[in-house]
ChimeraX commands (.cxc) that place a marker at each C-alpha (Angstrom):
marker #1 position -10.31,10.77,14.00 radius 0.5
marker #1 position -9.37,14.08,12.22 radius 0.5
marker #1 position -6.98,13.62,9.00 radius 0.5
marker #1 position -4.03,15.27,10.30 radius 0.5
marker #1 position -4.07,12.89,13.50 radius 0.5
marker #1 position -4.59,9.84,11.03 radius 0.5
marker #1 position -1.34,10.81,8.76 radius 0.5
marker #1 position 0.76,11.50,11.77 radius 0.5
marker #1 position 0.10,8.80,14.14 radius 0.5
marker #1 position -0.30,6.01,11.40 radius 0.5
marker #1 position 2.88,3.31,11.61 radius 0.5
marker #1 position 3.95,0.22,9.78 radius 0.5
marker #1 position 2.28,-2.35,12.03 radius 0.5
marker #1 position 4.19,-5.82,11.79 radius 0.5
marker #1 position 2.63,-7.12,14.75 radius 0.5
marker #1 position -0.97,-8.50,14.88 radius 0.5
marker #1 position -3.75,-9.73,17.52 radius 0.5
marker #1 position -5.77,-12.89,16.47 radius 0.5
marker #1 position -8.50,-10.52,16.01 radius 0.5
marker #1 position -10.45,-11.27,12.53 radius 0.5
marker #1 position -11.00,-8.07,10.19 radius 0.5
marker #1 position -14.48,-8.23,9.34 radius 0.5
marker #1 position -15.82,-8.30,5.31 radius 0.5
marker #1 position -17.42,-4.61,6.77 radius 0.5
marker #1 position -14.35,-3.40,7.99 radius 0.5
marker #1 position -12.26,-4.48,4.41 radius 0.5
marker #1 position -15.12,-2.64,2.92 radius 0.5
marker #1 position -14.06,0.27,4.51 radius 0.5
marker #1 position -10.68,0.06,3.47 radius 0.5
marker #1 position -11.36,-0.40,-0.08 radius 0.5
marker #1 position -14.31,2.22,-0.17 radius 0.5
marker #1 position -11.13,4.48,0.82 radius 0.5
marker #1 position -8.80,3.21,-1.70 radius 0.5
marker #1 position -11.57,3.31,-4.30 radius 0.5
marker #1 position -11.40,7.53,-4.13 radius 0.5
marker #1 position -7.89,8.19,-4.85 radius 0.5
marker #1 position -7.22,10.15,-7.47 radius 0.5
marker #1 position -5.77,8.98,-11.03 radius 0.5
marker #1 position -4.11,9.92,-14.10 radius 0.5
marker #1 position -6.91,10.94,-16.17 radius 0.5
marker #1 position -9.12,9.04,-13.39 radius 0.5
marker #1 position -7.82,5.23,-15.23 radius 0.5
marker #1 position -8.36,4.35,-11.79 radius 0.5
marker #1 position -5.71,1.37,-12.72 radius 0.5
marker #1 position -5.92,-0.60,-9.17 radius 0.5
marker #1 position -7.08,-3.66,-8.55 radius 0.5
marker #1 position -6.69,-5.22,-5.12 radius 0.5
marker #1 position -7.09,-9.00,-4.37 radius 0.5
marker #1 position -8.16,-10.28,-0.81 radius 0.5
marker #1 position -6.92,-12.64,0.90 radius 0.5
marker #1 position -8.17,-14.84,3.63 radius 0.5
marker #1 position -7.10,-18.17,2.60 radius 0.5
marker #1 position -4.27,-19.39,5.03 radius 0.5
marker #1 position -2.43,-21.74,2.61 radius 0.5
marker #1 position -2.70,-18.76,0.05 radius 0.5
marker #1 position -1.16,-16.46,2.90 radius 0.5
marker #1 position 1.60,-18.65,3.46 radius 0.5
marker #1 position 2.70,-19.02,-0.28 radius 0.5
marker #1 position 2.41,-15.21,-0.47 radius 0.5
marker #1 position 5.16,-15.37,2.41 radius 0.5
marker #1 position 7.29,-17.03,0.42 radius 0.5
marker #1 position 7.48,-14.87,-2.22 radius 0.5
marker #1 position 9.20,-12.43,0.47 radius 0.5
marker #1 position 12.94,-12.12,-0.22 radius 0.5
marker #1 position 15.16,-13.80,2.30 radius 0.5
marker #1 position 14.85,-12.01,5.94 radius 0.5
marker #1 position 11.95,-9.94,5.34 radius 0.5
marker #1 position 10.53,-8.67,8.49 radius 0.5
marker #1 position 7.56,-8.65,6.82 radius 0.5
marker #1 position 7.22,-12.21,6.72 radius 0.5
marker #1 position 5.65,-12.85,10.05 radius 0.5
marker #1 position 3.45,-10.59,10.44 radius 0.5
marker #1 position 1.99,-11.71,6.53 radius 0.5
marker #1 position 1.67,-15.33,8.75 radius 0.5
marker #1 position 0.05,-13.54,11.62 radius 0.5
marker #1 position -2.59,-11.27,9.87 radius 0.5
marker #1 position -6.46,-11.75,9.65 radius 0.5
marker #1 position -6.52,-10.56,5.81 radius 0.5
marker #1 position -3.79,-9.79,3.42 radius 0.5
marker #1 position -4.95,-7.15,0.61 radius 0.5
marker #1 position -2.67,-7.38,-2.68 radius 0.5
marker #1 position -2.27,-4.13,-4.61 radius 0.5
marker #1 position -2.05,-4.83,-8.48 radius 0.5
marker #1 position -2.53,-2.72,-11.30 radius 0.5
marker #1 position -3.09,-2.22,-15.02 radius 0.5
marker #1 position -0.36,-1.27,-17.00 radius 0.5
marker #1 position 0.22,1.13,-20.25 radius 0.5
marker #1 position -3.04,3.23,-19.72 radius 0.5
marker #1 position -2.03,5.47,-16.79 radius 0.5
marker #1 position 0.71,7.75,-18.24 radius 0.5
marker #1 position -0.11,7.30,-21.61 radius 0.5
marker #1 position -2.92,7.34,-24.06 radius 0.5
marker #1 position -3.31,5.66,-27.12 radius 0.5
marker #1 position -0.86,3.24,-25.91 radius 0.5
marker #1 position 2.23,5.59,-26.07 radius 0.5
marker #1 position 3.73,7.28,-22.60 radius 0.5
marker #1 position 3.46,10.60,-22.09 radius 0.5
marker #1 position 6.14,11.20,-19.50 radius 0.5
marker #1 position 9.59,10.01,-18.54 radius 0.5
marker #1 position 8.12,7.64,-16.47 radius 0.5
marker #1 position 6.66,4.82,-17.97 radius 0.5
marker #1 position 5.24,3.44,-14.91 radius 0.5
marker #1 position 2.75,6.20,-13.60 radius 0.5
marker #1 position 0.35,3.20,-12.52 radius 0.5
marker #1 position 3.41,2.67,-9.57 radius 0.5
marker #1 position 2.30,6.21,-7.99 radius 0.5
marker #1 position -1.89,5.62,-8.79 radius 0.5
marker #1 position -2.04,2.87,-6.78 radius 0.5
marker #1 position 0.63,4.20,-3.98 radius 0.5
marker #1 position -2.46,6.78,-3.75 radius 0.5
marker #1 position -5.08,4.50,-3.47 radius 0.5
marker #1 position -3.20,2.18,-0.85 radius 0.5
marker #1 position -2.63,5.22,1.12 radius 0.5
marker #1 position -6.17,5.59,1.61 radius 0.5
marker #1 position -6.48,2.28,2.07 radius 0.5
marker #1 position -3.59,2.23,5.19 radius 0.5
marker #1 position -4.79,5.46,6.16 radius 0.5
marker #1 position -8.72,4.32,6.73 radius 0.5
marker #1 position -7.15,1.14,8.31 radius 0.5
marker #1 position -5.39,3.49,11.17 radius 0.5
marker #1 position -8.40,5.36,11.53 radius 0.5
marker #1 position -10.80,2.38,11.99 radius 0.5
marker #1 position -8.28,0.67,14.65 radius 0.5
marker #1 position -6.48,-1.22,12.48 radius 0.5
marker #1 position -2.67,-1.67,11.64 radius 0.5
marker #1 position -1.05,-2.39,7.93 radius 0.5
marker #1 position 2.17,-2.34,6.79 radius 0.5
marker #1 position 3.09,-1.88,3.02 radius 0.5
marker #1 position 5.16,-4.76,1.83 radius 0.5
marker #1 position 7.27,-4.43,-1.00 radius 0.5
marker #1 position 10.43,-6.86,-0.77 radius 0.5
marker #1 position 9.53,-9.40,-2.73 radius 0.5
marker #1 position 10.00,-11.42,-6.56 radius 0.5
marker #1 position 6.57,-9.86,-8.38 radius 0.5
marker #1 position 6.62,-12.74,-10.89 radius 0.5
marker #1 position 5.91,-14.97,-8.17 radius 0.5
marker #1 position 3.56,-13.29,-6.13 radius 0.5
marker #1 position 2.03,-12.86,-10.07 radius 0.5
marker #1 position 2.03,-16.94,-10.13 radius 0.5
marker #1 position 0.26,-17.06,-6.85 radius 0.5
marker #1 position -2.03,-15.05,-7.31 radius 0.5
marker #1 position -3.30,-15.67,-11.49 radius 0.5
marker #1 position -2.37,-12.39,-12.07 radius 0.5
marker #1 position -2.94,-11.76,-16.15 radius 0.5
marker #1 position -0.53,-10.47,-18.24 radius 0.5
marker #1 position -1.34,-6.39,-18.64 radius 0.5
marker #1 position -1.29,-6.27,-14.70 radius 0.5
marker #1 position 1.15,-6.21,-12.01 radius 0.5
marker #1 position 1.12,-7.53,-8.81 radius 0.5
marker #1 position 2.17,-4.88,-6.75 radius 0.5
marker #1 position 2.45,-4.66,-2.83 radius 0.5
marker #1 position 0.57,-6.88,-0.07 radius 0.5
marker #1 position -0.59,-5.37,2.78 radius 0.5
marker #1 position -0.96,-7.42,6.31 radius 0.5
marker #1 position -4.13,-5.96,7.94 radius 0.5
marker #1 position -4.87,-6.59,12.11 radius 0.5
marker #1 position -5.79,-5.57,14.99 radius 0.5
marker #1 position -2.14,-3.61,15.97 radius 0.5
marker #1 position -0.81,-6.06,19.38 radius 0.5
marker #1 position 1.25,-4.08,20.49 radius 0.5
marker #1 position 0.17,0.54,21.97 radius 0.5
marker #1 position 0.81,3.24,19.43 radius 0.5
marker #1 position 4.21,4.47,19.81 radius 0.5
marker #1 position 6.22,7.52,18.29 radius 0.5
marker #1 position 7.44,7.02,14.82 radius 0.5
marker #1 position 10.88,7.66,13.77 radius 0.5
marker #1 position 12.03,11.07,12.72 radius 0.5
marker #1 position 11.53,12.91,10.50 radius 0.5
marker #1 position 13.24,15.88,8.23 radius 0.5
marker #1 position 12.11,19.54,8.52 radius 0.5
marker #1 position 9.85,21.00,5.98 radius 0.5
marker #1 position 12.82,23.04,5.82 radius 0.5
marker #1 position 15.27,19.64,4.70 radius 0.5
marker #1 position 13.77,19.07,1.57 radius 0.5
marker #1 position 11.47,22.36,0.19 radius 0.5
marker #1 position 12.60,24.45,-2.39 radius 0.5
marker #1 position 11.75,28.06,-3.68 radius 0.5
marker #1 position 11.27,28.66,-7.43 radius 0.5
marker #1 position 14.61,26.32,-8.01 radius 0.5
marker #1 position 15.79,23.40,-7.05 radius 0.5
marker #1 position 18.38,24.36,-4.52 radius 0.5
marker #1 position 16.64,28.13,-3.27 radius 0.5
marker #1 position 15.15,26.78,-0.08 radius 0.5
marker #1 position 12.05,27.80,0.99 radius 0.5
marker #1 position 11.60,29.47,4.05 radius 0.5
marker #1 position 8.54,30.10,6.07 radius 0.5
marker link #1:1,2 radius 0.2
marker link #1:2,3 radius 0.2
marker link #1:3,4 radius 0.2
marker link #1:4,5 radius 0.2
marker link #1:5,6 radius 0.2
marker link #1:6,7 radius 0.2
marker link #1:7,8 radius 0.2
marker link #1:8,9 radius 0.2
marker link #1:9,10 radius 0.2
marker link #1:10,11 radius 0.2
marker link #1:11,12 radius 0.2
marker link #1:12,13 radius 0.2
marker link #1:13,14 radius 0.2
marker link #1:14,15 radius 0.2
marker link #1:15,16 radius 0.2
marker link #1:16,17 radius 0.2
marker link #1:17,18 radius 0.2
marker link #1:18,19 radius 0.2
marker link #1:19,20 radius 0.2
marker link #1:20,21 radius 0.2
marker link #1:21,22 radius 0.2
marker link #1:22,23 radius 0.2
marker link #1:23,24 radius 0.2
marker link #1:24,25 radius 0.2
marker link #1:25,26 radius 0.2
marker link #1:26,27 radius 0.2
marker link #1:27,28 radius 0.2
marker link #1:28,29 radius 0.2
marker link #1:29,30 radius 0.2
marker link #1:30,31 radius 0.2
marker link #1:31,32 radius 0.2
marker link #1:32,33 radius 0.2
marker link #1:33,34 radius 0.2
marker link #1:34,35 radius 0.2
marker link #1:35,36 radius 0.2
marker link #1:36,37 radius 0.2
marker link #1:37,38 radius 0.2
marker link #1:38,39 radius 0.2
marker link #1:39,40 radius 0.2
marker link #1:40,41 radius 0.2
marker link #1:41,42 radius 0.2
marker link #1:42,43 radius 0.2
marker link #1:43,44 radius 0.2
marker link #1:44,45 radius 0.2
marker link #1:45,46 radius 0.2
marker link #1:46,47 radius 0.2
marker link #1:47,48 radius 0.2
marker link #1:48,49 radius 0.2
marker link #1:49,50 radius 0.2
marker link #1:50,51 radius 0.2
marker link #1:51,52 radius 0.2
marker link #1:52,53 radius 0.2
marker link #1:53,54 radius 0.2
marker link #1:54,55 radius 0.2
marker link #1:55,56 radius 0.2
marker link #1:56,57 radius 0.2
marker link #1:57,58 radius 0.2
marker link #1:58,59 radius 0.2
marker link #1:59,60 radius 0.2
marker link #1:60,61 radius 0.2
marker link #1:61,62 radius 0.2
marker link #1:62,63 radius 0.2
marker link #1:63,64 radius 0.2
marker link #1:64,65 radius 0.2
marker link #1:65,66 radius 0.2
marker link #1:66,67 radius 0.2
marker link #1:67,68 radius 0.2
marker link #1:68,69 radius 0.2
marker link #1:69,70 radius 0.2
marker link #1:70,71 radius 0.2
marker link #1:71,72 radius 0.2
marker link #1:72,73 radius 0.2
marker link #1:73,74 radius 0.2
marker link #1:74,75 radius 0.2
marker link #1:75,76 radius 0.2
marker link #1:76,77 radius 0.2
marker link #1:77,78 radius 0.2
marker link #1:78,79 radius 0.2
marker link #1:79,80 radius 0.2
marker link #1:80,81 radius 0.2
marker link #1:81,82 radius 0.2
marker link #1:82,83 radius 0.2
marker link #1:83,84 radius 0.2
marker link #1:84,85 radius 0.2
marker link #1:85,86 radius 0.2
marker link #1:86,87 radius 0.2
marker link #1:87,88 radius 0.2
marker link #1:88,89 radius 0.2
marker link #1:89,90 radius 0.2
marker link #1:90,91 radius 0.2
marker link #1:91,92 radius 0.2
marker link #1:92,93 radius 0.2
marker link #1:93,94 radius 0.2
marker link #1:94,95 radius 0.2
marker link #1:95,96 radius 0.2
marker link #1:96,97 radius 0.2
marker link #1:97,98 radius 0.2
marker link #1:98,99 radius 0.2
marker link #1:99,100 radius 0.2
marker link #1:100,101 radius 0.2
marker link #1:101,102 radius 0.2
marker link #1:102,103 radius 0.2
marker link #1:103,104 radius 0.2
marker link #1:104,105 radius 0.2
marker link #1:105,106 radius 0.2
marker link #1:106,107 radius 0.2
marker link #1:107,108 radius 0.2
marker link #1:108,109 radius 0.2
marker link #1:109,110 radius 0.2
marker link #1:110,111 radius 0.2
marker link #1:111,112 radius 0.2
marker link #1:112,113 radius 0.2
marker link #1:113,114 radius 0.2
marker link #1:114,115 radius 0.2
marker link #1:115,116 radius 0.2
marker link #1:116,117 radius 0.2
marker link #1:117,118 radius 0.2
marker link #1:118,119 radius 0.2
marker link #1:119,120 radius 0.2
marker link #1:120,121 radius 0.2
marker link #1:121,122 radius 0.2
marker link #1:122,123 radius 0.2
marker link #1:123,124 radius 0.2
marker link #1:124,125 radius 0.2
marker link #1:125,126 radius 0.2
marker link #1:126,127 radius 0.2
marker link #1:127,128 radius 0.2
marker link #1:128,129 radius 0.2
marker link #1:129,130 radius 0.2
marker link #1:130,131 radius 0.2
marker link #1:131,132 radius 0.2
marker link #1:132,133 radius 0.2
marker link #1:133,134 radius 0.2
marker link #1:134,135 radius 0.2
marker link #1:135,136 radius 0.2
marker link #1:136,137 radius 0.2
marker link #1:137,138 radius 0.2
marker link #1:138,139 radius 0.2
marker link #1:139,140 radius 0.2
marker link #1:140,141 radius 0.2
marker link #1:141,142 radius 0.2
marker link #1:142,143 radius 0.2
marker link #1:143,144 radius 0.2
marker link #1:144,145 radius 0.2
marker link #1:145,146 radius 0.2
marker link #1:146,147 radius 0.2
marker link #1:147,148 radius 0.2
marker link #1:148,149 radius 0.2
marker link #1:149,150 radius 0.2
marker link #1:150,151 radius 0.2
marker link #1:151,152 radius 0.2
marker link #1:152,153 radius 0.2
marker link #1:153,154 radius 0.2
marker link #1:154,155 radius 0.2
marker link #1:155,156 radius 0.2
marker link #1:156,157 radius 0.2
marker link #1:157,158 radius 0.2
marker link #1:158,159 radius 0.2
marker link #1:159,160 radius 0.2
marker link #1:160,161 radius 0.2
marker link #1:161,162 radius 0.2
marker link #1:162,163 radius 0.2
marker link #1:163,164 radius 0.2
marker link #1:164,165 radius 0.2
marker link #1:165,166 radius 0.2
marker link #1:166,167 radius 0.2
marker link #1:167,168 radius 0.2
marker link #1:168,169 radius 0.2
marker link #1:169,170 radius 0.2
marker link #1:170,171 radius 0.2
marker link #1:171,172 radius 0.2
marker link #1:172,173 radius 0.2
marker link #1:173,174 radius 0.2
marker link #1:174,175 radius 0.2
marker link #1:175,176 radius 0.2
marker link #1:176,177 radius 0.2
marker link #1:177,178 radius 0.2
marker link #1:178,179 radius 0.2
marker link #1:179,180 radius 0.2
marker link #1:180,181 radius 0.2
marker link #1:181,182 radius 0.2
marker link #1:182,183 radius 0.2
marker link #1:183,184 radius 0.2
marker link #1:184,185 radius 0.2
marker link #1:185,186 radius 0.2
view
């Protein structure tokens, strides 16, 4: 599959087969995550794996109330948890060197990206789950202090065809010229 077919045609998938993702297969999709780029290359992610159904099912319940993602966490052959270390991307010598003290947020969005991207391409459906208390899914998972537990990703076998995503905005919606404001025109 080309790249430009991958990033358009890739969708949230909240709907899985009982098809088992093989260890080769979650090799692939961390072989992909592992070549994002970094800040400085701090390559800050950390991803844990999960197979273990009882594990699974107290990840669920980290989920805030009504989360769609809920059932398809229950219905997936692997969950993948996106952490990562905090204070190093961003900053050196322990002091931030932007407005935004947590850089590490937009590393690892990179890196699971690749991750959901080399999914898509290998047949596979994810969906990036987000809704949820941290501190728990922390708890869960004996996440150490310095670290954050992130997202969890639900990987399968997609049950149901591709289908069209929703819309989307023009380039023209939300590019700029020189300014915020000057928009750029092609």
């Amino acid at each position: 599959m080309e790249l430009k077919e991958a990033v358009l045609k890739r969708r949230s998938i909240r709907k899985f087969t009982d098809y088992q993702v093989t260890d080769a297969e979650i090799e692939e999709l961390l072989e992909a995550a592992r070549w994002a780029p970094s800040w400085a290359n701090t390559q800050v992610w950390e991803f844990i794996v999960v197979k273990d159904r009882q594990v699974m099912e107290k990840i669920a319940t980290t989920y805030a109330p009504n989360n769609p993602a809920t059932k398809c966490t229950q219905s997936a052959s692997v969950l993948i948890v996106g952490c990562a270390k905090t204070g190093v991307s961003g900053a050196h010598d322990g002091k931030n060197l932007t407005i935004f003290s947590e850089w590490f947020l937009f590393d690892l969005a990179l890196a699971v990206q690749n991750l959901c991207l080399r999914a898509h391409d290998i047949g596979l459906g994810t969906v990036i789950v987000s809704l949820l208390d941290h501190r728990a899914l922390k708890q869960v998972l004996s996440v150490p202090e310095g670290y954050e537990a992130v997202t969890v990703i639900p990987v399968g076998k997609p049950a149901v065809p591709d289908k069209q995503g929703p819309p989307r905005k023009s380039t023209a919606d939300f590019t700029h010229l020189n300014k915020f404001g000057t928009k750029y025109k092609q």
